[in-house]
C-alpha angles and dihedrals in degrees: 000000000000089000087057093041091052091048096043101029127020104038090047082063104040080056094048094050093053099044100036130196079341081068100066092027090122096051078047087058105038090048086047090051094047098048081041105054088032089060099034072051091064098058121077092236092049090047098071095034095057099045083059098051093042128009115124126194128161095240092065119092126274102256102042085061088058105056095045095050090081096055091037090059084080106031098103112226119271093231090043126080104238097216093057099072104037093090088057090037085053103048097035087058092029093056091040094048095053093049102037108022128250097272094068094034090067096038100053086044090054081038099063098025087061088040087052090049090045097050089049085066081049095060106036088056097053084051132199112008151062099318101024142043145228127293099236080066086080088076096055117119102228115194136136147092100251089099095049085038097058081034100065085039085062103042096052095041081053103047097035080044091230113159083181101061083045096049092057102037114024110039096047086062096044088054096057091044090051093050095046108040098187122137093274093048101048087052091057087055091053097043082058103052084039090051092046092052104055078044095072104036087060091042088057096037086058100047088051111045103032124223110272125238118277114253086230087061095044086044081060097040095052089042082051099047090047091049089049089055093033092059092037087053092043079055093055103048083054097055087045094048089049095047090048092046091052091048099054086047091056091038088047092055094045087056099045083052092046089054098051107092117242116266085028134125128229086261087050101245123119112249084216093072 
């Protein structure tokens, strides 16, 4: 439990104290695209423009899909408020950001949510049954964050290794999805194995190979090293400056002494006379 608050907690937090508003700048921006392509949406101009930037079906080809996923990873749903899910959208990118970075945030929430729209293909080709869909399915618009959203869930309860975080927001999706198999359902299933999976794989990438040392604290540790040689050769030179200064002042008096004639005074006259 205390492991689980610290992860998930605690550390979030910590992050988001030192770093400050910069820390949760990618949640900012996915909440702003989604209120901001939801509402250009709404216009008739908007309309058009959005369904070509970022409609995705299965019967369009391949490549066209992926070049719209990006884009329709923050295109809310037509049959979904869009207000309704911004606090979720907001804390799934804002805990992942401040654990993992932005870069792999982004890049597990475009991961899964590919994995979700490339599955669907899957589906619709094996047909009617257990495992596919029907056809008609092909025809679906399907755009949205809630993959990437329960993705990036996954994927944090796995790697921080929190039961907990995926208690409360993970298996309350898969069950709905359970209970409703529909195409959207069955892609959220597949964001999370896909998420878990790449949970793991970091979790045990990081146990494995540790985190290397900061270059600041290299940077320290050389300065401190050559501090360490510069004051022991300092030392040195002063020993051998002192050793060379009391041996030219007893060199210097032996051959003051070696000068003075024998039989003479310090002042050179002889005491016998």
């Amino acid at each position: 439990m205390l492991h689980e608050w610290r992860n998930v907690v605690a550390n979030p937090c910590r992050g988001l104290r030192e770093r400050g508003p910069l820390g949760v700048s990618l949640a900012v921006f996915a909440c702003v695209a989604v209120i901001g392509l939801h509402e250009f949406q709404q216009t008739a101009a908007g309309a058009g423009v959005v369904r070509v930037l970022s409609e995705v079906r299965a019967d369009q080809p391949l490549w066209l899909t992926l070049l719209r996923t990006p884009v329709s990873l923050f295109v809310p749903a037509v049959d979904l408020p869009a207000w309704g899910g911004l606090p979720r959208l907001f804390l799934a990118f804002a805990l992942a950001e401040l654990l993992f970075g932005r870069v792999r945030t982004l890049a597990v929430a475009y991961a899964v949510t590919l994995a979700g729209t490339l599955g669907a293909r899957v589906m619709i080709a094996l047909g009617p049954g257990r495992l596919g869909v029907p056809a008609e399915a092909a025809h679906t618009v399907d755009t949205g964050a809630s993959a990437a959203i329960v993705g990036l869930f996954a994927y944090t309860a796995v790697a921080v290794r929190s039961p907990l975080l995926f208690l409360a927001a993970v298996v309350p999706t898969m069950t709905g999805s359970i209970a409703e198999p529909n195409l959207a359902g069955r892609e959220h299933v597949i964001a999370v194995a896909v998420a878990m999976v790449l949970g793991a794989v970091s979790r045990g990438a990081r146990c494995q190979w540790p985190l290397p040392v900061s270059k600041a604290t290299d940077r320290e540790v050389t300065q401190d090293g050559k501090a360490v040689r510069n004051r022991e050769t300092a030392h040195d030179r002063e020993v051998t400056h002192d050793g060379e200064a009391g041996h030219d002042r007893g060199t210097g008096q032996g051959d003051s002494r070696r000068r003075r004639p024998a039989g003479h005074g310090c002042d050179g006259r002889d005491p016998q006379r």
